[in-house]
mmCIF file as gemmi writes it, N, C-alpha and C atoms, coordinates in Angstrom:
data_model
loop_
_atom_site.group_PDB
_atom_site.id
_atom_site.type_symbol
_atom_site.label_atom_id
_atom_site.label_alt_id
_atom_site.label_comp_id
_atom_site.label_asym_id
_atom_site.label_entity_id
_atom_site.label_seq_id
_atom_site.pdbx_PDB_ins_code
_atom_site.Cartn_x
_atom_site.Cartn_y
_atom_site.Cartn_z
_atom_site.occupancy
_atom_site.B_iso_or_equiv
_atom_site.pdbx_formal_charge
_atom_site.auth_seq_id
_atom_site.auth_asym_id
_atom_site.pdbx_PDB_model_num
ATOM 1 N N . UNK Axp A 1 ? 190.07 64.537 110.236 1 0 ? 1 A 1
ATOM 2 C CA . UNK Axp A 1 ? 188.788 63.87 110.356 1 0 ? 1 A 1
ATOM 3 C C . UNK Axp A 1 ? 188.163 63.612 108.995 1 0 ? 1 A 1
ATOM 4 N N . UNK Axp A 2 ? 188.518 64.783 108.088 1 0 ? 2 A 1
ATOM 5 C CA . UNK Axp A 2 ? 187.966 64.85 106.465 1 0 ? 2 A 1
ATOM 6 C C . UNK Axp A 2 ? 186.553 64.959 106.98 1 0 ? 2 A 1
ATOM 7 N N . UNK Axp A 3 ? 186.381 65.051 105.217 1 0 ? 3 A 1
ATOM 8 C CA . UNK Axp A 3 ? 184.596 65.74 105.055 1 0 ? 3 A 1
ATOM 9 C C . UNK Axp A 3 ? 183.445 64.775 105.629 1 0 ? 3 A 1
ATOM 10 N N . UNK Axp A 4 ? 182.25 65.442 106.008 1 0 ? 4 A 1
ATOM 11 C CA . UNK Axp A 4 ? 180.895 64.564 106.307 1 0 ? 4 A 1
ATOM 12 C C . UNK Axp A 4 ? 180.799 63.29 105.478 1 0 ? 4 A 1
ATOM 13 N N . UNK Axp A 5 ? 181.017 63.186 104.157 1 0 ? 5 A 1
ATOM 14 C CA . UNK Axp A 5 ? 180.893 62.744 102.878 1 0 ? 5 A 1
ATOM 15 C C . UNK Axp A 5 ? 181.901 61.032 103.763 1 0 ? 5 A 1
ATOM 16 N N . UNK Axp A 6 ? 183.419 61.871 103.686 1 0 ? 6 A 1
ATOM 17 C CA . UNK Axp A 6 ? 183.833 60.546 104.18 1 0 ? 6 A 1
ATOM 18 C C . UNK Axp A 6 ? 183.945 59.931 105.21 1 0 ? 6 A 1
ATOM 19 N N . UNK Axp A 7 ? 183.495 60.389 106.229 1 0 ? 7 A 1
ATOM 20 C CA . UNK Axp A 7 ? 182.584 59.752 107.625 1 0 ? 7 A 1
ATOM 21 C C . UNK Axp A 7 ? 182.019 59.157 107.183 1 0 ? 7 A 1
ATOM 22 N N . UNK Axp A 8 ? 181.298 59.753 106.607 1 0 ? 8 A 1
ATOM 23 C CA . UNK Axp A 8 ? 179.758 58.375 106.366 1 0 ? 8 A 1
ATOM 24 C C . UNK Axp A 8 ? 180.428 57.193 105.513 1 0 ? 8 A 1
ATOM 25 N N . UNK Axp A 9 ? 181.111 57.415 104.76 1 0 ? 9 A 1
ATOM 26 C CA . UNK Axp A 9 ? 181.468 56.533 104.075 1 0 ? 9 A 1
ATOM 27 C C . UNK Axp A 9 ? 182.345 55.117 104.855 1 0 ? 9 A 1
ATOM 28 N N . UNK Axp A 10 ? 183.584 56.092 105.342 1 0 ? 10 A 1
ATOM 29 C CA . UNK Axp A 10 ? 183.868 54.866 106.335 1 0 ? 10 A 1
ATOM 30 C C . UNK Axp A 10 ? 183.002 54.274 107.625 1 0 ? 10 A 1
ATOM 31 N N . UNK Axp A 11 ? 182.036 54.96 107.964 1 0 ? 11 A 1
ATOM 32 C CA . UNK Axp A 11 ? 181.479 54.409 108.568 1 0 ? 11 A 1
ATOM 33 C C . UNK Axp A 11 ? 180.283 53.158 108.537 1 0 ? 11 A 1
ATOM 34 N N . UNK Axp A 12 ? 179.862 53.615 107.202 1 0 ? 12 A 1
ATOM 35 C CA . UNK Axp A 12 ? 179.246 52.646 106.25 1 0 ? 12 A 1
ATOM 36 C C . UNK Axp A 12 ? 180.285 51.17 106.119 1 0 ? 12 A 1
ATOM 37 N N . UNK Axp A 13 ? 181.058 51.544 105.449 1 0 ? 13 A 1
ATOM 38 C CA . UNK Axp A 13 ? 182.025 50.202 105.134 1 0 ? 13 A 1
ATOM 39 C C . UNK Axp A 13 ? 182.342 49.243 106.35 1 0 ? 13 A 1
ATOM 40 N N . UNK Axp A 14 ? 182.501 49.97 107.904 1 0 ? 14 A 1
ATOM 41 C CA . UNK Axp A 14 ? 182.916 49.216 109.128 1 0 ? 14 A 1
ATOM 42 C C . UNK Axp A 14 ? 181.481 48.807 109.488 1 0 ? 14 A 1
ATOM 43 N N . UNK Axp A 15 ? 180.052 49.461 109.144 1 0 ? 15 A 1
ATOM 44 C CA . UNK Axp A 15 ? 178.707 48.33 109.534 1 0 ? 15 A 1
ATOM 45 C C . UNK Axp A 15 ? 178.874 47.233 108.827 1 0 ? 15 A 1
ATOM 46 N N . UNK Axp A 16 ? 179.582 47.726 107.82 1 0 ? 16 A 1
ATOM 47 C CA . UNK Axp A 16 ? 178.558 46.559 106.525 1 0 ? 16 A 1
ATOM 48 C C . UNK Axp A 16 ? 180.398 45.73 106.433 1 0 ? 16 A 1
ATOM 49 N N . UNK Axp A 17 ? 181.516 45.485 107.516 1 0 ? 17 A 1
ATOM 50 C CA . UNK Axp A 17 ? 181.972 44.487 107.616 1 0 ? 17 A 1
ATOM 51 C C . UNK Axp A 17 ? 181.595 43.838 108.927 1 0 ? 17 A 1
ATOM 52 N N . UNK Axp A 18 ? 180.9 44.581 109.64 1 0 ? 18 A 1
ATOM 53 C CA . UNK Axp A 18 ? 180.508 43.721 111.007 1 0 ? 18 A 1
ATOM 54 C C . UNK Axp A 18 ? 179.97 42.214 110.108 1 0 ? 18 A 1
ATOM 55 N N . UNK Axp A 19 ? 180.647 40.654 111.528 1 0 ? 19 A 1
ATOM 56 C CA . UNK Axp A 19 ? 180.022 39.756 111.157 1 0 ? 19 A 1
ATOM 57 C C . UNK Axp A 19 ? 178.789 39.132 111.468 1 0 ? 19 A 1
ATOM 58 N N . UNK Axp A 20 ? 177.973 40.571 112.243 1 0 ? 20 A 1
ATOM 59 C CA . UNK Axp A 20 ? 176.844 40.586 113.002 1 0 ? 20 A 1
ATOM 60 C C . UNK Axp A 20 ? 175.856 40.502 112.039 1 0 ? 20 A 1
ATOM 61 N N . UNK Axp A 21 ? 174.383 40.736 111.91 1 0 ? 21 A 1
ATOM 62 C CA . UNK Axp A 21 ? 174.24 41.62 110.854 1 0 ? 21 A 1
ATOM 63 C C . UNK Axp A 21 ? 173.374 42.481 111.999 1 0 ? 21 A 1
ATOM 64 N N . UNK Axp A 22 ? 173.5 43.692 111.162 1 0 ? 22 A 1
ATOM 65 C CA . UNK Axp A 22 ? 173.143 45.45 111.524 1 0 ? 22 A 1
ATOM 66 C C . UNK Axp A 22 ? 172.438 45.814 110.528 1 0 ? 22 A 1
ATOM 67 N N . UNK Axp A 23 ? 171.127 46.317 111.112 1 0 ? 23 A 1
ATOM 68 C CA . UNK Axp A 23 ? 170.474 47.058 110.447 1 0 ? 23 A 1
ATOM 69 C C . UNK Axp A 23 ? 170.019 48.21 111.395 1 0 ? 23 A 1
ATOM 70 N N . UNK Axp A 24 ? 169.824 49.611 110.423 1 0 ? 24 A 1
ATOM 71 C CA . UNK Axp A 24 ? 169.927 50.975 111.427 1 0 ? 24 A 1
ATOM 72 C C . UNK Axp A 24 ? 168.612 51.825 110.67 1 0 ? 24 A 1
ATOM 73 N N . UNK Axp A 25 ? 167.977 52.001 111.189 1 0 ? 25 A 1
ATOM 74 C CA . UNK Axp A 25 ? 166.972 52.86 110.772 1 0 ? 25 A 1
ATOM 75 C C . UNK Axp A 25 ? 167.332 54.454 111.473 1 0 ? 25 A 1
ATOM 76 N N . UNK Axp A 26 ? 165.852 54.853 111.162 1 0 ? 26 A 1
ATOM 77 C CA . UNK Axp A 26 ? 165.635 56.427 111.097 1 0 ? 26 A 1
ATOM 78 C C . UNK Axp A 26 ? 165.025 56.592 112.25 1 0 ? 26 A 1
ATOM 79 N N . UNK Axp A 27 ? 164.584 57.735 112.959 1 0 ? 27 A 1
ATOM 80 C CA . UNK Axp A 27 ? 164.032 58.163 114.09 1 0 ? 27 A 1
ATOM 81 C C . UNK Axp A 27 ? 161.964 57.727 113.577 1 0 ? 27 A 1
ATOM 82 N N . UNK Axp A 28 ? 162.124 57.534 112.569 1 0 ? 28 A 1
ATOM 83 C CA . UNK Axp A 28 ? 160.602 56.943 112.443 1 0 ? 28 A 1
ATOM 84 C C . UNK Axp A 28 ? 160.606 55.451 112.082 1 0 ? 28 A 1
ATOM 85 N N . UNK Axp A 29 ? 161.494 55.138 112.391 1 0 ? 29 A 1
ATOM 86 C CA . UNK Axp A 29 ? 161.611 53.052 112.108 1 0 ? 29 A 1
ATOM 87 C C . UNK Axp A 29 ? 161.831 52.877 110.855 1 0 ? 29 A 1
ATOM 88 N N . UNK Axp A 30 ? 161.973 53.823 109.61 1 0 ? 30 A 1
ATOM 89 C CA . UNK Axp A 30 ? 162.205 53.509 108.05 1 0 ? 30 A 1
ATOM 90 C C . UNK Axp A 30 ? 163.515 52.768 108.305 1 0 ? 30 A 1
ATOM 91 N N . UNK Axp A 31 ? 164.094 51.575 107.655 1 0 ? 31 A 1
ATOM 92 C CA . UNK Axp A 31 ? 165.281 51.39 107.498 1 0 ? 31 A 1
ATOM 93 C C . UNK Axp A 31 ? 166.285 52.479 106.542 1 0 ? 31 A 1
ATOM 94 N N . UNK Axp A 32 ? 167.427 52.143 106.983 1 0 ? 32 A 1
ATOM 95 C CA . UNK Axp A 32 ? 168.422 53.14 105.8 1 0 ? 32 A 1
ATOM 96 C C . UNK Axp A 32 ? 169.505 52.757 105.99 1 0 ? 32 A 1
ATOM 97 N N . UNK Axp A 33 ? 169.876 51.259 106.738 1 0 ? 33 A 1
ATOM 98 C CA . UNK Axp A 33 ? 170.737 50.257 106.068 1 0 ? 33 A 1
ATOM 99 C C . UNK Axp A 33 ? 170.859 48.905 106.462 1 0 ? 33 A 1
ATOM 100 N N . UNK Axp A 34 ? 171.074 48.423 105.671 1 0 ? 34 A 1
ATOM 101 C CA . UNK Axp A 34 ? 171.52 46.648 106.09 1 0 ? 34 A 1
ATOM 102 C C . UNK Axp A 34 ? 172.761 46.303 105.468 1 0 ? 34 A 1
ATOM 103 N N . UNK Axp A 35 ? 173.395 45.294 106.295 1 0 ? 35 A 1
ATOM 104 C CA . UNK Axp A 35 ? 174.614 44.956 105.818 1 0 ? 35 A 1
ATOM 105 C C . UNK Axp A 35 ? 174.355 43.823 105.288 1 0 ? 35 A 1
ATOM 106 N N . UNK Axp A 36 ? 175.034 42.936 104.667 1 0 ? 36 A 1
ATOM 107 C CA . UNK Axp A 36 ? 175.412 41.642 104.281 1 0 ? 36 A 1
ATOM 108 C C . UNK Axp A 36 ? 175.063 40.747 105.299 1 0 ? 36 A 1
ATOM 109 N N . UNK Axp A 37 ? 174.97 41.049 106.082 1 0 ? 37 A 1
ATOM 110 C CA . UNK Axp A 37 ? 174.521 39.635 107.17 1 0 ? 37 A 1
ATOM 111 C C . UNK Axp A 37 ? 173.255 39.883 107.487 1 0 ? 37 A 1
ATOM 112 N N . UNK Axp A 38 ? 172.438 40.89 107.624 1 0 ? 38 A 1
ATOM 113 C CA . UNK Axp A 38 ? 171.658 41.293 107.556 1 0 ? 38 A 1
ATOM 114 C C . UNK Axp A 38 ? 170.313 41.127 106.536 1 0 ? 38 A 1
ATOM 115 N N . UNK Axp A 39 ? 171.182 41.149 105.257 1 0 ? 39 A 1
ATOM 116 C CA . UNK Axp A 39 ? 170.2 40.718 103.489 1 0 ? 39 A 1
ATOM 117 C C . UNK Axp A 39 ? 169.864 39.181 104.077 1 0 ? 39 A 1
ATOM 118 N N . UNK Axp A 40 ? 171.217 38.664 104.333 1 0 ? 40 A 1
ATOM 119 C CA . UNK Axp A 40 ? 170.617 37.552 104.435 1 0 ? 40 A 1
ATOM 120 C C . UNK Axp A 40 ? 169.491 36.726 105.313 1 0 ? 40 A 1
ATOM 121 N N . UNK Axp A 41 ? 169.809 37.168 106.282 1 0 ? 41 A 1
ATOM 122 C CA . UNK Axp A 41 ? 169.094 37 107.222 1 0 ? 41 A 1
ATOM 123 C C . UNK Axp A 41 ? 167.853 37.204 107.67 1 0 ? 41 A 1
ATOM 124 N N . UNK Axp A 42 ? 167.345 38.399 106.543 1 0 ? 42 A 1
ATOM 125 C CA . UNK Axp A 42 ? 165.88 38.885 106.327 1 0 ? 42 A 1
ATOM 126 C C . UNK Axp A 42 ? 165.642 38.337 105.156 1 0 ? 42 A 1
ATOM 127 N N . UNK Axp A 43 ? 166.229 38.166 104.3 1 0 ? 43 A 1
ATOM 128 C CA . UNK Axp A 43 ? 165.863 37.924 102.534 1 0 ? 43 A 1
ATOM 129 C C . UNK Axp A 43 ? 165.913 38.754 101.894 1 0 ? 43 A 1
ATOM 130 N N . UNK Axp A 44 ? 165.746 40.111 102.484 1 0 ? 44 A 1
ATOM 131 C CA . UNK Axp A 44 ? 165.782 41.786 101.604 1 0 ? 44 A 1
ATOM 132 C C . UNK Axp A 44 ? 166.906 41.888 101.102 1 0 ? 44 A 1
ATOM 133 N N . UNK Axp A 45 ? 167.218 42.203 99.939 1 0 ? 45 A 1
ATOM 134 C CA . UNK Axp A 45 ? 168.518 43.442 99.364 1 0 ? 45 A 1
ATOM 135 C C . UNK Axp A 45 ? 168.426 44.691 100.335 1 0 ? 45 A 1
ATOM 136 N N . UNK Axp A 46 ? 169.18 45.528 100.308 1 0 ? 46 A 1
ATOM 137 C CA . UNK Axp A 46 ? 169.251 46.513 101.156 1 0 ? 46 A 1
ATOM 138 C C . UNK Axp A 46 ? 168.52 47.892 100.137 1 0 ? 46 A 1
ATOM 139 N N . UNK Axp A 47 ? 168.489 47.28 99.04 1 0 ? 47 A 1
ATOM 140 C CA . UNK Axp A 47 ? 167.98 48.421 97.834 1 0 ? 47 A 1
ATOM 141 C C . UNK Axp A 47 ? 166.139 47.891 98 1 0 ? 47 A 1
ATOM 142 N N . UNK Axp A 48 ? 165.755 46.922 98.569 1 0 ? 48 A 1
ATOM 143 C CA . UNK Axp A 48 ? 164.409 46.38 98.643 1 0 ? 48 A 1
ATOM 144 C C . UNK Axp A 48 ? 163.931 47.383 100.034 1 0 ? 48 A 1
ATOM 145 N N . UNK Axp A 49 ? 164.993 46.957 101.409 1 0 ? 49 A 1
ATOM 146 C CA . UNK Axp A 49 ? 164.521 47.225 102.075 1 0 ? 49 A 1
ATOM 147 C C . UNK Axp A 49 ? 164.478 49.01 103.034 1 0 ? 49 A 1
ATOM 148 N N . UNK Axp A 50 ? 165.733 49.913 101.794 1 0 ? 50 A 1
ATOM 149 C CA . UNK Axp A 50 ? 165.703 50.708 102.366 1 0 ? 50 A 1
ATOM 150 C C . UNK Axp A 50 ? 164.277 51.671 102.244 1 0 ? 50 A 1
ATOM 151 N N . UNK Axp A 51 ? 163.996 52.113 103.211 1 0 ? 51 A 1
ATOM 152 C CA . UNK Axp A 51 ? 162.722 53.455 103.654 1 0 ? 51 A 1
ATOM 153 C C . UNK Axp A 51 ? 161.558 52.154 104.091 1 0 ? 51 A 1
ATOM 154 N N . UNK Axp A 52 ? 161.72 50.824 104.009 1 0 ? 52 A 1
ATOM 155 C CA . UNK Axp A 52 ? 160.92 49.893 104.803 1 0 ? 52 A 1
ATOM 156 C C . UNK Axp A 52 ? 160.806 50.029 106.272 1 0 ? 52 A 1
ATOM 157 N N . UNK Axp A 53 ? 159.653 49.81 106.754 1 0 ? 53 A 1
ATOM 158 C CA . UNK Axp A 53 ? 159.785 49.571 108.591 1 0 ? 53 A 1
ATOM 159 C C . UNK Axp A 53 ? 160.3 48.032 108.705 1 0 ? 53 A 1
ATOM 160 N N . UNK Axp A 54 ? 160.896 47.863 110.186 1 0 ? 54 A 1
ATOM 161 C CA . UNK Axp A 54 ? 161.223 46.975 110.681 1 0 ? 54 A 1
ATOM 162 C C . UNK Axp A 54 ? 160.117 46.174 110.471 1 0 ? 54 A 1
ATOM 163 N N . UNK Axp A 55 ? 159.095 46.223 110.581 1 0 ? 55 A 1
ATOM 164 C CA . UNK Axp A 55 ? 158.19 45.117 111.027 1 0 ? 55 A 1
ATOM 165 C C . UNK Axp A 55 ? 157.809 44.824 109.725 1 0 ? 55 A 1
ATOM 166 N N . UNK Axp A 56 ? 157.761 44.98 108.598 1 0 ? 56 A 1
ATOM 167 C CA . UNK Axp A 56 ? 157.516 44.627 107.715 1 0 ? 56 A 1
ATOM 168 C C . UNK Axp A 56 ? 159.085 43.91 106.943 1 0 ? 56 A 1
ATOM 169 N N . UNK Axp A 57 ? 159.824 44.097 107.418 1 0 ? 57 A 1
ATOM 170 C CA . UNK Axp A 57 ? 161.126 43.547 107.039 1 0 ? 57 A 1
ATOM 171 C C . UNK Axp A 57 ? 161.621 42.401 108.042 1 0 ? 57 A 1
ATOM 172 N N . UNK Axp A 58 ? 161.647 42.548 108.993 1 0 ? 58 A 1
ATOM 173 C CA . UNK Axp A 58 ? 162.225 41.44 110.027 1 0 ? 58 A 1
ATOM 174 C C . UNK Axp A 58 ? 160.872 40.947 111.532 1 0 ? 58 A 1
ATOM 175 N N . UNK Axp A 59 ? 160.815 39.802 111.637 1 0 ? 59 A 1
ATOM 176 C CA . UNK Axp A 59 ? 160.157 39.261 112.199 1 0 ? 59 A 1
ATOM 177 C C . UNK Axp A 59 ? 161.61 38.371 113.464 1 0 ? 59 A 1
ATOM 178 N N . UNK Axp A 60 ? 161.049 39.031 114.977 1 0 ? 60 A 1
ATOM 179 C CA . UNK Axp A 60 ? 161.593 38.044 115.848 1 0 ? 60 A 1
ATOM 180 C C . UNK Axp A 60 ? 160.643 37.075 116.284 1 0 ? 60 A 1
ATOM 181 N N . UNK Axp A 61 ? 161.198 36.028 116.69 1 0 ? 61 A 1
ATOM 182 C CA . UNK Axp A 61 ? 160.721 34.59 117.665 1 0 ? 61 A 1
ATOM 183 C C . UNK Axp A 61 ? 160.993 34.261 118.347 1 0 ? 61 A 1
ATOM 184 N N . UNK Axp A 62 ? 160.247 34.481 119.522 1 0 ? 62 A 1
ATOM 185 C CA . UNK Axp A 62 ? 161.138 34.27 121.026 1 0 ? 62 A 1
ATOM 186 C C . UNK Axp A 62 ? 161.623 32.883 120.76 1 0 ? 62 A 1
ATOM 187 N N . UNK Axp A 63 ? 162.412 32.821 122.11 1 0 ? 63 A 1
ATOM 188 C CA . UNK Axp A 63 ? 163.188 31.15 121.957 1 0 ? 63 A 1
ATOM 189 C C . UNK Axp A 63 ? 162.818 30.239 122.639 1 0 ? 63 A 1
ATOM 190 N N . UNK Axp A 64 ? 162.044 30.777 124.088 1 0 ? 64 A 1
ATOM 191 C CA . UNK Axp A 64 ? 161.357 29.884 125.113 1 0 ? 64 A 1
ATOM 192 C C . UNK Axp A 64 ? 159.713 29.332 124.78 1 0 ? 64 A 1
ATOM 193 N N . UNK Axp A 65 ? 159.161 30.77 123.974 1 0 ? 65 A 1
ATOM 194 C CA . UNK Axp A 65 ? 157.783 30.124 123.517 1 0 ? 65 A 1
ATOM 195 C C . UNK Axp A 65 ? 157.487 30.193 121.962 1 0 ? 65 A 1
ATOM 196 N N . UNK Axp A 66 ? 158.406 30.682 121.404 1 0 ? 66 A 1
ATOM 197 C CA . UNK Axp A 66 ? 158.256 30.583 119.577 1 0 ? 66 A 1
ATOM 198 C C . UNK Axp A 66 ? 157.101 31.408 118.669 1 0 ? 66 A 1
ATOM 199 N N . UNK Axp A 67 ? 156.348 32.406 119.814 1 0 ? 67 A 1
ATOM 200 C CA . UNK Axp A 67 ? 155.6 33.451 119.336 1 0 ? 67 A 1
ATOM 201 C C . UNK Axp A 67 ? 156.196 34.138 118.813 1 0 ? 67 A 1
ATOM 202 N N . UNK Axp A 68 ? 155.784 34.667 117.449 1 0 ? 68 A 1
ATOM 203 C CA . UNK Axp A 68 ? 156.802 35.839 116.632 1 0 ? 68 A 1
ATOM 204 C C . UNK Axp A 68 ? 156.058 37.187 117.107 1 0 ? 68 A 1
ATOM 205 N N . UNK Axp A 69 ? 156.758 38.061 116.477 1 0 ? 69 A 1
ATOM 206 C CA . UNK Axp A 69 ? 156.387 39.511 117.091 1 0 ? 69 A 1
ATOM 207 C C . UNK Axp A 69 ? 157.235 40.412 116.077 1 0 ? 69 A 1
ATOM 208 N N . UNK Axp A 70 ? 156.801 41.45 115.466 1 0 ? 70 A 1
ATOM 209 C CA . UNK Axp A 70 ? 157.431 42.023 114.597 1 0 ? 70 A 1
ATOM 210 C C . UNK Axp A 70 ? 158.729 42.711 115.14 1 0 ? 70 A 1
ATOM 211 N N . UNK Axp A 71 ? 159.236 43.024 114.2 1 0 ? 71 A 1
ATOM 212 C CA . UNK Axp A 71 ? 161.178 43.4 114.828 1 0 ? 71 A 1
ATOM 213 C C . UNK Axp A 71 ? 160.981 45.224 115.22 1 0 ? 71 A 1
């Protein structure tokens, strides 16, 4: 299985090749990662947006009425 150290690590590397983008916060909404599809998609670096809340980082818009609402 190897150490905690390299769990996280590979597990890190398989978010951040998803062609989704993923972002994963903390049990209090801080972010503590974004991938590459993700930077883009918000505008944040992942070094901008880590210990950020969602709602100050990503904004959704519904699709039927185009009201935004924080993420």
């Amino acid at each position: 299985m190897g150490s905690p150290l390299r769990r996280r690590e590979r597990a890190l590397i398989t978010l951040d090749s998803i062609g989704d983008a993923v972002i994963c916060t903390d049990l209090k909404g801080k972010i503590i990662f974004l991938n590459m599809v993700a930077e883009k998609m918000t505008g944040w670096s992942s070094e901008e947006a880590i210990h950020q809340t969602m709602s100050k980082t990503f904004m959704v818009i519904e699709g039927n009425t185009h009201i935004s609402r924080a993420g």
